[in-house]
C-alpha positions as CSV (number, residue, x, y, z in Angstrom):
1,X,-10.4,-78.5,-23.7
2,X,-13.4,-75.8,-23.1
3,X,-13.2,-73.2,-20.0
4,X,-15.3,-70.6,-20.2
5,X,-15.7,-69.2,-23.7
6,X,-12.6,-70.8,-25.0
7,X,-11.8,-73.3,-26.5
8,X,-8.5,-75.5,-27.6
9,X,-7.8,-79.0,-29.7
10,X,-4.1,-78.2,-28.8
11,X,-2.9,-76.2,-31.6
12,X,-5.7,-73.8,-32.4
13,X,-7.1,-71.7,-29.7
14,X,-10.8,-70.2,-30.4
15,X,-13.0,-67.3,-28.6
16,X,-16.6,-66.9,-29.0
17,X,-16.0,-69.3,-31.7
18,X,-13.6,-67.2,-33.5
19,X,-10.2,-68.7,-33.7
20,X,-7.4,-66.6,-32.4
21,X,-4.2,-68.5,-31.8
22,X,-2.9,-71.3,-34.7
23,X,0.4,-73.6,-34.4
24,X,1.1,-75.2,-37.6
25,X,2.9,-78.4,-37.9
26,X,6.1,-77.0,-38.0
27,X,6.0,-74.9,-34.7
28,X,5.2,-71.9,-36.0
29,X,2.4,-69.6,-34.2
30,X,0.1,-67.4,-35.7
31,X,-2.0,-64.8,-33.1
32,X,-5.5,-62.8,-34.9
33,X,-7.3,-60.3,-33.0
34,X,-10.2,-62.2,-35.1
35,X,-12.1,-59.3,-36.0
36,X,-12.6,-58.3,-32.0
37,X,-10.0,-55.6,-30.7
38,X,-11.7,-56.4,-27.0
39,X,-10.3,-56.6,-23.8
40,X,-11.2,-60.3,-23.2
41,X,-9.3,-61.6,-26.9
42,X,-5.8,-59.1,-25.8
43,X,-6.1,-60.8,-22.7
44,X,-6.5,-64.3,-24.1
45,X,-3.4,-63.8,-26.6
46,X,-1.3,-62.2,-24.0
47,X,-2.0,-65.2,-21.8
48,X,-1.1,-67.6,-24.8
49,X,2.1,-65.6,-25.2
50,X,3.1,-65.7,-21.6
51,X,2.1,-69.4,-20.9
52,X,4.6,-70.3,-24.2
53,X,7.6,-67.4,-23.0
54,X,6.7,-65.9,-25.9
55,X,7.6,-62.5,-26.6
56,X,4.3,-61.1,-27.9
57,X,2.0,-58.7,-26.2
58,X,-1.7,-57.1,-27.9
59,X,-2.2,-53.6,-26.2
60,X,-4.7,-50.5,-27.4
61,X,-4.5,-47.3,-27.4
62,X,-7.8,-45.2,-28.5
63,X,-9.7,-46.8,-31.2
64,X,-6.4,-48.5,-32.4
65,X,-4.5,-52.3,-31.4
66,X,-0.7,-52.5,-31.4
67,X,1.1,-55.9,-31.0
68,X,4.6,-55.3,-29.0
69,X,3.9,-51.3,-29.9
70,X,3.5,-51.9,-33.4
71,X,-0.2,-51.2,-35.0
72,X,-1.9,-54.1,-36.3
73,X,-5.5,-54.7,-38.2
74,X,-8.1,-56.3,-36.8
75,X,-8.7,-59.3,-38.7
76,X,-5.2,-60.2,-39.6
77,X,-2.7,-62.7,-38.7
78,X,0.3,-61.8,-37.2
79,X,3.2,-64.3,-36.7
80,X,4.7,-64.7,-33.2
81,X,7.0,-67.6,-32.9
82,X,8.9,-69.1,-35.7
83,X,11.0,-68.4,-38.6
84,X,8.8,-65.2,-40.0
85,X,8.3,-64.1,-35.8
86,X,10.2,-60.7,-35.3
């Protein structure tokens, strides 16, 4: 499924081509900032984590992204659902 400048097979989600959500087989889910600490990718992943009740939210604050107050890189991947989810 495409709208806009998304895109989705159902258990990866990407932006502008970068990928920024993943579900592995298991259930698990995976959230990246992919590189692009914009407002249009925290908005994306915060609409992820509210569509599933998930309990994850990307903010900033100056030049620096936090995910449920915590700091977080860039270009990582951060779990958000799961057995390694806090």
């Amino acid at each position: 499924m495409t709208i806009g400048n998304t895109v989705t097979d159902g258990n990866a989600v990407m932006l502008h081509g970068n990928c920024i959500a993943e579900k592995d087989p298991w259930g698990n889910i995976t959230m990246s900032l992919a590189g692009w600490n914009t407002p249009t990718t925290r908005e994306r992943l915060n609409g992820i984590a509210e569509v599933l009740g998930l309990k994850a939210r990307f903010t900033k604050r100056g030049n620096w992204a936090y995910l449920n107050g915590r700091p977080v890189q860039n270009n990582l991947w951060y779990p958000v659902h799961g057995k390694t989810a806090s």
